[in-house]
C-alpha positions in Angstrom: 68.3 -37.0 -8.5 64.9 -38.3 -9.1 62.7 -38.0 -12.3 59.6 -36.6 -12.2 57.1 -38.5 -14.6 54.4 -36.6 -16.2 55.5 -33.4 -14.5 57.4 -31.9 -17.7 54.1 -32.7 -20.5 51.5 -30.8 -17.2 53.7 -27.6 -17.7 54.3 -28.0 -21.3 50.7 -28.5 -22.2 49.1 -26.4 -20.1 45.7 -25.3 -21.2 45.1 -21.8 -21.9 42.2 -19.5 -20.7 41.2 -16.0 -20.3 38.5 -13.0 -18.8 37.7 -10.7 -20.6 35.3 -7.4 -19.8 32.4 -7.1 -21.9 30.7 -4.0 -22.3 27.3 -3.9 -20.9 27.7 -7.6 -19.8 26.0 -8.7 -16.5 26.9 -8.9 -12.9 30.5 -8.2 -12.9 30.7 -7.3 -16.4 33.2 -9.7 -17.2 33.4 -13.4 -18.7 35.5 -16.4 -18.9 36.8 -18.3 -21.9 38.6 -21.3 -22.6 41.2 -21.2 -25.1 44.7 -18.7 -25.7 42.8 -15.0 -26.1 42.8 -13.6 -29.6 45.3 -10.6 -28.8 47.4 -10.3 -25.5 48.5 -6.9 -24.3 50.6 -4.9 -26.7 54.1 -2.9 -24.4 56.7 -0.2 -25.9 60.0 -0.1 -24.8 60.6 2.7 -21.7 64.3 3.1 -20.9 65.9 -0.2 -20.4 62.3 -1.8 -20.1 58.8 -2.0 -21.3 55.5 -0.5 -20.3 51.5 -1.6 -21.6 51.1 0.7 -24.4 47.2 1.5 -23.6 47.0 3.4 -27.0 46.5 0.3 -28.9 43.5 -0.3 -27.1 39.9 -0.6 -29.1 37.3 1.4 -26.8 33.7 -0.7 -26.7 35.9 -3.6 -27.8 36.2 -6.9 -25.2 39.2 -6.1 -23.1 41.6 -8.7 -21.9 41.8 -8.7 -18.3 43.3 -11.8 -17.5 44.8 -14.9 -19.0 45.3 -18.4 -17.2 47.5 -21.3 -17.4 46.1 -24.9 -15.9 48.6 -27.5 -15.5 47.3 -31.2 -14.1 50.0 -31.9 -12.0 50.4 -27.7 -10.8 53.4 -25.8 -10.9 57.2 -26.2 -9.4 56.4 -23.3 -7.4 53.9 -25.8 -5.2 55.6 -29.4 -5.8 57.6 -29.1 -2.8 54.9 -27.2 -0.4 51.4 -28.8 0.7 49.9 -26.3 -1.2 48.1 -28.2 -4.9 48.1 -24.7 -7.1 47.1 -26.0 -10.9 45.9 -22.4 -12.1 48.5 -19.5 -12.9 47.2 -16.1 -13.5 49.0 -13.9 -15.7 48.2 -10.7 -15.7 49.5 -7.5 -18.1 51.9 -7.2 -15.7 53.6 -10.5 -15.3 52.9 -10.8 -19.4 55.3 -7.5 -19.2 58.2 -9.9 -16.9 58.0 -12.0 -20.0 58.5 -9.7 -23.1 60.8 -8.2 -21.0 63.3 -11.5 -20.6 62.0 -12.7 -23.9 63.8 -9.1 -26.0 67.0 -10.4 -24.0 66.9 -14.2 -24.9 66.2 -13.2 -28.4 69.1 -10.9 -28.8 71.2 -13.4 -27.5 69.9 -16.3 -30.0 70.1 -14.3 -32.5 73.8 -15.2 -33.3 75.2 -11.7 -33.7 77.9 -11.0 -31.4 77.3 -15.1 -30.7 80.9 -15.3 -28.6 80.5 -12.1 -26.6 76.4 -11.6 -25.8 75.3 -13.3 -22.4 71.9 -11.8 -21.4 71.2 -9.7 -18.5 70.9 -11.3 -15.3 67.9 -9.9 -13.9 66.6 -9.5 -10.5 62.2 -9.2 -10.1 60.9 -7.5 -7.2 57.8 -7.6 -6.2 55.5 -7.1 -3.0 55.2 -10.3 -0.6 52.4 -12.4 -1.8 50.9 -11.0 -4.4 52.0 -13.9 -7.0 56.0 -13.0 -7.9 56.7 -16.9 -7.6 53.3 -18.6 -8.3 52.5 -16.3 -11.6 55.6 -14.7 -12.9 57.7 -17.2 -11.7 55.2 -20.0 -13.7 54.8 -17.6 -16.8 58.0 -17.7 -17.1 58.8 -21.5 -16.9 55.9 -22.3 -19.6 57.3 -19.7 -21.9 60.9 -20.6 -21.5 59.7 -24.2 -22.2 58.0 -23.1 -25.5 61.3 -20.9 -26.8 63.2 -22.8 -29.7 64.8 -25.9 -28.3 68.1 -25.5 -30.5 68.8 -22.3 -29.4 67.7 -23.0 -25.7 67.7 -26.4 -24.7 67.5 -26.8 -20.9 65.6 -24.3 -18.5 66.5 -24.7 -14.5 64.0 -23.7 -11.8 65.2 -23.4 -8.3 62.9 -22.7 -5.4 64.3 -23.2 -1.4 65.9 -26.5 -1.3 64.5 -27.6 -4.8 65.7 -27.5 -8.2 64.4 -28.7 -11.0 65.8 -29.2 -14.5 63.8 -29.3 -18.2 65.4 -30.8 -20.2 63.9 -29.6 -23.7 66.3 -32.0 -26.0 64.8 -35.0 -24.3 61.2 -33.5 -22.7 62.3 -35.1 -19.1 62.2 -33.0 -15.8 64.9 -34.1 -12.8 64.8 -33.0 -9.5 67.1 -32.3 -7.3 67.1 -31.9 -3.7 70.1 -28.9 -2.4 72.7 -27.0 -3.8 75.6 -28.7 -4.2 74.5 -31.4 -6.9 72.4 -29.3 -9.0 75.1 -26.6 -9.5 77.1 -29.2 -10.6 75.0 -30.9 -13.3 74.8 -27.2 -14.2 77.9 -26.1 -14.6 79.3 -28.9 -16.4 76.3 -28.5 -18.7 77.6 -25.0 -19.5 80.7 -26.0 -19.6 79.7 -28.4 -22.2 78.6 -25.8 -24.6 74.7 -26.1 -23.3 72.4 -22.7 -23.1 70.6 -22.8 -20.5 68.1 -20.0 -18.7 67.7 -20.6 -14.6 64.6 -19.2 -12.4 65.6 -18.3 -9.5 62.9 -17.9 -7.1 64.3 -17.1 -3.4 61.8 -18.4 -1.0 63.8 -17.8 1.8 66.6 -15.6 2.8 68.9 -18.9 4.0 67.9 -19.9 0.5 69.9 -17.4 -1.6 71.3 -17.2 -4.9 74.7 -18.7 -5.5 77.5 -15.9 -6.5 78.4 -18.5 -9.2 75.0 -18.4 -11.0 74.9 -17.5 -13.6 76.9 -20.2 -15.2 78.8 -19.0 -18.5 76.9 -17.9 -21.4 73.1 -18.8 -19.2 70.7 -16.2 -18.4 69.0 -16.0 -15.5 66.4 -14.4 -13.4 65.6 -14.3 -9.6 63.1 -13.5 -8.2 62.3 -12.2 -4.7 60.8 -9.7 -2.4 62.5 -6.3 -1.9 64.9 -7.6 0.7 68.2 -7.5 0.0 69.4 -9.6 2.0 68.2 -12.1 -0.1 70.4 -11.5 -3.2 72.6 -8.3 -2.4 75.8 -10.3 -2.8 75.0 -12.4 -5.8 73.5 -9.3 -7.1 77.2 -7.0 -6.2 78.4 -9.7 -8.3 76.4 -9.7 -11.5 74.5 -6.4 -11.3 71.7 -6.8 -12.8 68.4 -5.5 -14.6 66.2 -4.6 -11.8 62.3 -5.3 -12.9 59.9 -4.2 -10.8 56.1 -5.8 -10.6 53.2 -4.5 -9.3 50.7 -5.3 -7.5 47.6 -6.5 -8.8 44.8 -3.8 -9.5 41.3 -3.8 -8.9 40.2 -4.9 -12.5 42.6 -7.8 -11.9 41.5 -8.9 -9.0 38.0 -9.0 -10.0 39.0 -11.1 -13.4 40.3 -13.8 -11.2 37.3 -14.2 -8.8 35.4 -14.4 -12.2 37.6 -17.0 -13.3 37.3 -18.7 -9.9 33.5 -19.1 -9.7 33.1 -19.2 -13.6 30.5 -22.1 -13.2 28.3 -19.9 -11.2 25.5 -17.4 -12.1 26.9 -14.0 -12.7 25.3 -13.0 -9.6 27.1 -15.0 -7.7 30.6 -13.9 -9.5 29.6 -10.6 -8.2 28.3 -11.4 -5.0 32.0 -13.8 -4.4 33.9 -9.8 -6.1 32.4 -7.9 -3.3 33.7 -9.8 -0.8 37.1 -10.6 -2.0 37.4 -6.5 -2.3 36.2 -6.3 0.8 39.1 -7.9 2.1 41.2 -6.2 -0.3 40.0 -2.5 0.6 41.7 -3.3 4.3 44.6 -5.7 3.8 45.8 -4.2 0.2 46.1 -7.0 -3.4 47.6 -9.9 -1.7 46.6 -12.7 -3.7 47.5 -15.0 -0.4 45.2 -13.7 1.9 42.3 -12.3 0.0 41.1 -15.4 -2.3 40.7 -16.5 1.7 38.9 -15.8 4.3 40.6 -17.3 7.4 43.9 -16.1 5.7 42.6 -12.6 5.2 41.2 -12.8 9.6 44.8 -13.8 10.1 46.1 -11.7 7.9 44.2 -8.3 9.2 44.9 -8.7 12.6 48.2 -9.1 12.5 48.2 -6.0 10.4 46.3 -4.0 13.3 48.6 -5.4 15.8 51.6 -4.0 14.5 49.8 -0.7 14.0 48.6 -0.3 17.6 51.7 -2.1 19.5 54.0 0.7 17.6 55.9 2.8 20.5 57.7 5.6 19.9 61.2 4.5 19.2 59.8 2.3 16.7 58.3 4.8 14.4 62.1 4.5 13.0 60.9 1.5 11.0 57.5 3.6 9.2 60.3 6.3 7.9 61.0 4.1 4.8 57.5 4.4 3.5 57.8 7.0 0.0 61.1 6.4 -0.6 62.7 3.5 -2.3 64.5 2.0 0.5 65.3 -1.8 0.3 63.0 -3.9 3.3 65.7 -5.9 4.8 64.5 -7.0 8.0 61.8 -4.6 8.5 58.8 -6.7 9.3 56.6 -3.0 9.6 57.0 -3.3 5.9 56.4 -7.0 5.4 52.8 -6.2 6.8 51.8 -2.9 5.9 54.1 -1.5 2.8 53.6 -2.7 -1.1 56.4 -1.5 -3.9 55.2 0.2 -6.6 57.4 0.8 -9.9 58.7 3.9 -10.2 61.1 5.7 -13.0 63.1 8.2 -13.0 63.9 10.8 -16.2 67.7 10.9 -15.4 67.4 7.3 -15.5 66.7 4.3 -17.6 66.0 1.9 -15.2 63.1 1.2 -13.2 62.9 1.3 -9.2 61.0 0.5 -6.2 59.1 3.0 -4.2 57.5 1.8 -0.8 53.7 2.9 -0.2 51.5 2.0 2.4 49.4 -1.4 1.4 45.7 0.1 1.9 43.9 3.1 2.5 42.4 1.6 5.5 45.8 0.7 6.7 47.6 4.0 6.1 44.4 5.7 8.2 45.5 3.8 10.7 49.5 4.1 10.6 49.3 7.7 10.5 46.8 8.5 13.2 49.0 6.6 15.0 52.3 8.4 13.7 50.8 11.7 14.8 50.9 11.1 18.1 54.2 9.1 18.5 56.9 10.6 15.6 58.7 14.1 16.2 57.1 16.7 14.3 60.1 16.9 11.9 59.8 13.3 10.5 56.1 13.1 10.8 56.1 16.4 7.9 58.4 14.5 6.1 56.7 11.6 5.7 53.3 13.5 5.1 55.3 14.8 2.2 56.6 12.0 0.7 53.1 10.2 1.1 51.3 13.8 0.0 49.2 11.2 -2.9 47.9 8.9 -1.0 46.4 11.7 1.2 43.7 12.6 -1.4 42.7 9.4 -2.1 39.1 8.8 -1.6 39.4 5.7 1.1 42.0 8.1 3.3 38.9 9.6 5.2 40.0 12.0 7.5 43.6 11.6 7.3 43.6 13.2 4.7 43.9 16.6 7.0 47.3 16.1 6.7 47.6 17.4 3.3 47.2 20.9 5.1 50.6 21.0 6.6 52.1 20.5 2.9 52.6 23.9 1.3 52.1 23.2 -1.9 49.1 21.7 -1.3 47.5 24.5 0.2 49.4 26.9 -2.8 47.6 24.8 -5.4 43.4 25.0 -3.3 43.3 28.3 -1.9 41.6 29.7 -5.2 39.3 26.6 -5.4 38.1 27.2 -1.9 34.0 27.6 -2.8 31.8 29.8 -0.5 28.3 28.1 0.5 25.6 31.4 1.2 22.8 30.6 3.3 21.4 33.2 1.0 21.8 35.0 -2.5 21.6 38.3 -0.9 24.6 38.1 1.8 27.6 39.1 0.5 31.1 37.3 -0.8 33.6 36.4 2.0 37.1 35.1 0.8 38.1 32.2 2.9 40.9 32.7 5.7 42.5 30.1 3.7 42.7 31.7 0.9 43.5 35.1 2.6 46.1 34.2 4.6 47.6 31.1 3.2 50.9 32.2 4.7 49.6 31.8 8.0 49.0 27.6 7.5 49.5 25.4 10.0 53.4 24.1 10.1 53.0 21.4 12.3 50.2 19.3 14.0 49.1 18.2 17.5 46.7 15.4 18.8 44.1 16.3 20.9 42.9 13.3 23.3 39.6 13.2 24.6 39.1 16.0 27.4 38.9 14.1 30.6 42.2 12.7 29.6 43.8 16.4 29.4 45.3 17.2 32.3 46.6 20.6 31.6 45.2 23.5 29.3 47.1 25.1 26.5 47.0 28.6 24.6 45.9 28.5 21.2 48.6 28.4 19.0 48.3 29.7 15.1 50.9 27.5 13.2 49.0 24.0 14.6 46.5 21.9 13.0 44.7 20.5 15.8 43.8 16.9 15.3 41.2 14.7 18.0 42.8 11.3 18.8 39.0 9.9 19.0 37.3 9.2 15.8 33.5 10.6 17.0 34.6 14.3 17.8 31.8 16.1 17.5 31.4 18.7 14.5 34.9 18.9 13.1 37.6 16.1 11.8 40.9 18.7 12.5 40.9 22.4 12.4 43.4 25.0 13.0 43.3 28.7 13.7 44.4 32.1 11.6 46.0 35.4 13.3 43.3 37.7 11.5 41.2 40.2 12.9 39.5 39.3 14.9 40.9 35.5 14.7 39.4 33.1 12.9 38.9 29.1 13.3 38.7 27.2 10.5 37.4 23.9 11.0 37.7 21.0 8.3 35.5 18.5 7.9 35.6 15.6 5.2 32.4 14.9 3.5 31.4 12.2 0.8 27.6 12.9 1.0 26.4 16.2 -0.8 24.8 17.3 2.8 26.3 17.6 6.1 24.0 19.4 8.7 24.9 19.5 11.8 22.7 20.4 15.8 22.9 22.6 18.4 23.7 20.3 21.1 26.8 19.0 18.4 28.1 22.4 18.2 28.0 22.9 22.2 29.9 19.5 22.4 32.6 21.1 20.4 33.0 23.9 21.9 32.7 22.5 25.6 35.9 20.4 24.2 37.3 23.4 22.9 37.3 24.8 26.6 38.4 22.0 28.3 41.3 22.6 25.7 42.9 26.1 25.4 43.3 28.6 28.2 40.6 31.3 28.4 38.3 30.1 25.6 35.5 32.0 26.9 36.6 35.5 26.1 38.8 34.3 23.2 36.0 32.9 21.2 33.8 35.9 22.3 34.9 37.7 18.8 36.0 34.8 17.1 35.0 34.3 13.2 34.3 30.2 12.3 34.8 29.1 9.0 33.8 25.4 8.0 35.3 23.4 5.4 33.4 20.6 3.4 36.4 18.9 1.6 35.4 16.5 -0.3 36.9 14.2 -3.0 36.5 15.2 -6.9 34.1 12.6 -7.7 32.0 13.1 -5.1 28.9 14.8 -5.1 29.4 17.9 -4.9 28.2 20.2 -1.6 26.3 23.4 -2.8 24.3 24.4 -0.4 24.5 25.8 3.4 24.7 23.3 6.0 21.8 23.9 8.7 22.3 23.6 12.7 19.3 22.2 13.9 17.5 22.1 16.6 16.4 19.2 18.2 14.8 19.2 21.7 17.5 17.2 24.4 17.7 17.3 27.7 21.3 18.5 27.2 20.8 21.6 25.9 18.4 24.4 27.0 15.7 25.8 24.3 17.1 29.1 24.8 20.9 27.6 24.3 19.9 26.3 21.1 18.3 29.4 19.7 21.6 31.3 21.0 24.2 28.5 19.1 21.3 28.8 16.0 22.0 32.3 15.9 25.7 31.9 16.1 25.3 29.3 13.5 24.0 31.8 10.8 25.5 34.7 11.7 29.4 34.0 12.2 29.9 31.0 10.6 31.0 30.5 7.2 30.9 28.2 5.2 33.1 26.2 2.0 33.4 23.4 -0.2 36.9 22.1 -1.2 37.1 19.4 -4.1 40.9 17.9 -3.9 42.5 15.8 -6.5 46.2 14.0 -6.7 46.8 17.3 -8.9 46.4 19.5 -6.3 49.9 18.7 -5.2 51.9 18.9 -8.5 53.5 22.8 -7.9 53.4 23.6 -11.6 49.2 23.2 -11.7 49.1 25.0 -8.3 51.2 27.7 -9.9 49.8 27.9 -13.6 46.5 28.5 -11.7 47.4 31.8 -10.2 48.3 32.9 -13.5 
C-alpha cells in the first residue's frame, strides 16, 4: 500500500468550468467560462433510467454545452498510464451516468428499508474511446467524493492492476497494486459496518471484475466496453442495471475544441473545429483519435484496412451491425461499430444497438458487402441499417434503400417529374407505376474489361458499378413495362446535374459490354432518371440538359443523335428522402 500525497485534495478540489453556445456569437458560436455553470442539464425518469428533458430548455438563451473538471495532479484513470490527463469533460450524457447512480445512492442513504436496500450494481457501456473511463469514470469519482461523508465514507476506484481507495473520514487516498490486497482491505471494511461505492473501470479483459464485488451493503459500478467477456460472469452473478452512453455528438465535440484552444482568437477555435470534424466525419466521435492527428492517421488506416482485407467468409463478423449483439472478440466492431442506446416499450431497461461508426465508413463497408455477402444476409443487414441509408454523408450507398419495401411504399407518391417544358404532358414514374416490380436483390457490376461473360437483363436486380466514376448513373435497375423501362438513380446534393453526349455513350457502351443483345433491347427502351436527393438539400426543379461538347470521342452527328434521345425518351425526377420515409405507418397514412 502506498499513499498518495496531494492526489485526494487534486480530485476533491477540482476547478470547475464550462462552454456554452451563444447566440449570434462569433466564429464557432460558442464560449468558455471559468467557474460551475449556473444550471446543468435538467433529465426525467424513462423506465428504469433517465433521459435529458430538452423541454426545459430556454430558446435564444446561452445553452450549456459542456462542463469541465481540472484537477492538478489528473485523474486515477491516467496515474498508472504515461498519459498526464488533468481536464475531464462531462457532457449531458456522462452528467446523465451520474443522476442516474446518484437516485440509487440516495435511496439507499435515506434509511428506509436501512437493513434490506443495497443499490443496484450497475454495469456502463459505452463505445471504445470515446471517454467511458476518462469522463464518466472521473465524474463519477469527484461526485462520489462530494456525497455526504456519514452516509458514504469511502469510495474505491479500480482500473487494470490499480486500485485506489478515498478515504472521505480521513481525506487520504491509498493505493494499491493487484487484487488480492485491495479486496481484502475492502471486505473487511464492509464487514466492519463501512459504506462504501467501488468504480470499476475494466481496462482490460484479463482485468475483470471479481464475482465477490460487490461487497455487502456497497454499490458499485463498472464500466467497460460492450464485450462481455469482460464482466459476463460477475455480471450472471449480480445482474445488474445496464446504462448505456453514447457517443459524443457534433455540438459536443465542437464545445471541447473550444475549450481546448480557449486562449485563441475565435477564428482560430473555428479554424482548430473544422479540422477535428474533419477527422470525425471519417473515423466517427472517438475522443482518442480525433483531438490527434497522428492518432486519427493511425487510427483511419487501420479502419480502411479492415474494410478492404474483408474476404468472404469474414463478412460473418459485419452481421452484428443493427442489432444489439454483445462485441466479444469481434475486432470488425472494435474498428468500425459505435453502440447507441436504444429502448424498448415492452421494456424498462435501456440496451445497446450496434451502428456503423461514420458515414464515410459504412460507404465503404457496404460497397464492399455487396460484392462479398450472399444476397440473403446482405438484405438483411440493409434492413436493419435502413436509417443510416438516408443520411446525408451516405452518398451513393444510399441505393440500397431501394431493395427495402417499405422504403419504396413510403416514395413512390413523392417521386417529382422534371418537364423540359410546361407544354409536354404528365408521365407517372415507373416507380411509382409499378412499385411491385422493385428490385429484390442487387448485383455489382465491375468495370467492363474485367467482365468476362455477358448477362441478360434481369428485372428484380438493382445494378450497382463497383467503380466509383461510372459515367451517368450511381445504380439503376430495370421495370417489365411496355415497352421496358430503365430507371437510372443518381444522388445529387447540387440543385443541377447536367450531364454530355459523350457521358451518355460511355454509359451505354458499358451497358453493352454488360447484357446480352443490348442493341435491339434498348432500341424501344423508355429511360427514366432519378435525382434523389437529401431533404435539406436544394432542391432540383428543373430539367437536366445533355450537352454537347465537341471531343474527339464522339462524332458531331452522334451527339445530335444521343441529344435527341436525351429529350425525347428520357424522363426525368427528383426524389427528396428522409429517415421517415422508412417508418410503414407515414408510408401508409400517405396513400390515404
Amino acid at each position: 500500500m502506498d499513499m498518495l500525497e496531494g492526489h485526494y485534495e487534486s480530485v476533491y478540489n477540482a476547478r470547475w468550468s464550462h462552454v456554452v453556445e451563444v447566440p449570434g456569437g462569433e466564429g464557432t458560436g460558442m464560449e468558455a467560462y471559468e467557474g460551475e455553470p449556473p444550471q446543468s442539464w435538467t433529465y426525467k425518469a424513462v423506465g428504469d433510467t433517465l433521459e435529458k428533458d430538452d423541454s426545459v430548455e430556454q430558446s435564444g438563451a446561452e445553452r450549456l454545452r459542456l462542463m469541465v473538471l481540472t484537477s492538478d495532479k489528473a485523474w486515477p484513470y491516467s496515474w498508472g498510464a504515461c498519459e498526464f490527463i488533468r481536464d475531464c469533460y462531462v457532457n449531458c450524457e456522462v452528467e446523465r451516468v451520474w443522476q442516474i447512480v446518484k437516485g440509487d445512492v440516495n435511496k439507499w442513504s435515506s434509511g428506509h428499508g436501512e437493513t434490506d436496500f443495497t443499490p443496484d450494481p450497475c454495469v456502463l457501456i459505452g463505445t471504445p474511446g470515446i471517454g467511458k473511463s476518462m469522463a464518466a469514470g472521473s465524474y463519477l469519482l469527484y461526485q462520489l467524493l462530494h456525497y455526504d461523508a456519514e452516509k458514504l465514507p469511502v469510495v474505491v476506484y479500480y482500473i487494470a492492476e490499480q486500485t485506489f481507495l478515498f478515504d472521505k473520514t480521513t481525506k487520504k487516498l491509498s493505493a494499491y497494486l493487484g487484487k488480492g490486497s485491495a479486496l481484502d482491505v475492502v471486505d473487511r471494511l464492509s464487514w466492519s459496518g463501512v459504506k462504501g461505492y467501488i468504480i470499476y473501470d475494466v481496462a482490460e479483459e484479463v482485468y475483470r471484475p471479481s464475482v465477490g464485488l460487490p461487497c455487502n451493503r456497497w454499490g458499485m459500478i463498472v464500466v467497460t466496453s460492450p464485450n462481455e467477456n469482460k464482466y459476463e460472469l460477475w455480471a450472471c452473478q449480480n445482474l445488474p442495471l445496464q446504462i448505456v452512453m453514447n457517443c459524443p455528438d457534433e455540438s459536443d465535440v465542437k464545445a471541447m475544441c473550444v475549450w481546448e484552444q480557449r486562449s485563441k482568437p475565435p477564428q482560430q477555435q473555428a479554424e482548430y473545429w473544422r479540422e477535428v470534424k474533419g477527422r470525425m466525419d471519417k473515423v466517427g466521435p472517438i475522443l482518442r483519435h480525433i483531438l490527434d492527428e497522428q492518432s486519427y492517421d493511425d487510427r483511419i488506416e487501420k479502419c480502411h484496412e479492415t474494410v478492404e482485407e474483408t474476404i468472404s467468409p469474414e463478412t460473418q463478423y459485419y452481421t452484428g451491425l443493427g442489432n444489439s449483439t454483445m462485441w466479444g472478440g469481434n475486432s470488425v466492431f472494435h474498428w468500425l461499430a459505435k453502440v447507441v442506446r436504444i429502448r424498448e416499450e415492452a421494456c424498462k431497461g435501456e440496451f445497446s444497438l450496434n451502428l456503423p461508426i461514420s458515414d464515410h465508413l459504412c460507404n465503404k463497408t457496404l460497397c464492399m458487402l455487396a460484392r462479398l455477402m450472399q444476397q440473403d444476409d446482405f438484405n438483411s443487414l440493409i434492413l436493419r441499417l435502413k436509417h443510416n441509408l438516408v443520411s446525408k454523408n451516405m452518398e451513393r450507398c444510399t441505393v440500397f434503400a431501394f431493395l427495402d419495401a417499405d422504403f419504396i411504399t413510403a416514395i413512390r407518391h413523392k417521386v417529382r417529374e422534371l418537364k423540359r417544358t410546361a407544354r409536354r404532358q404528365p408521365h407517372r414514374s415507373a416507380l411509382e407505376v409499378y412499385s411491385q416490380e422493385r428490385p429484390t436483390r442487387h448485383h455489382v457490376l465491375p468495370p467492363p474489361h474485367y467482365f468476362s461473360e455477358k448477362v441478360g437483363v434481369d428485372c428484380c436486380v438493382l445494378y450497382l458499378p463497383e467503380v466509383e466514376d461510372f459515367p451517368l448513373l450511381d445504380a439503376f435497375f430495370f421495370v417489365n413495362s411496355n415497352p421496358m423501362t430503365l430507371v437510372g438513380l443518381r444522388m445529387s446534393t447540387a440543385n443541377e446535374h447536367h450531364t454530355t453526349a459523350s457521358t451518355v455513350r460511355q454509359f451505354t457502351e458499358c451497358l453493352a459490354a454488360y447484357f446480352n443483345g443490348w442493341e435491339e433491347l434498348s432500341r424501344d427502351m423508355l429511360w427514366e432518371i432519378i435525382y434523389v436527393q437529401h431533404a435539406d438539400s436544394t432542391p432540383m426543379n428543373d430539367w437536366q440538359r445533355c450537352d454537347i461538347v465537341n471531343t474527339d470521342v464522339v462524332s458531331e452527328e452522334e451527339d445530335q443523335r444521343i441529344a435527341a434521345f436525351w429529350k425525347g425518351k428520357v424522363r426525368q425526377y427528383q426524389l427528396a428522402i428522409s429517415p421517415g420515409d422508412f417508418r410503414r405507418d407515414e408510408a401508409l397514412r400517405s396513400e390515404v
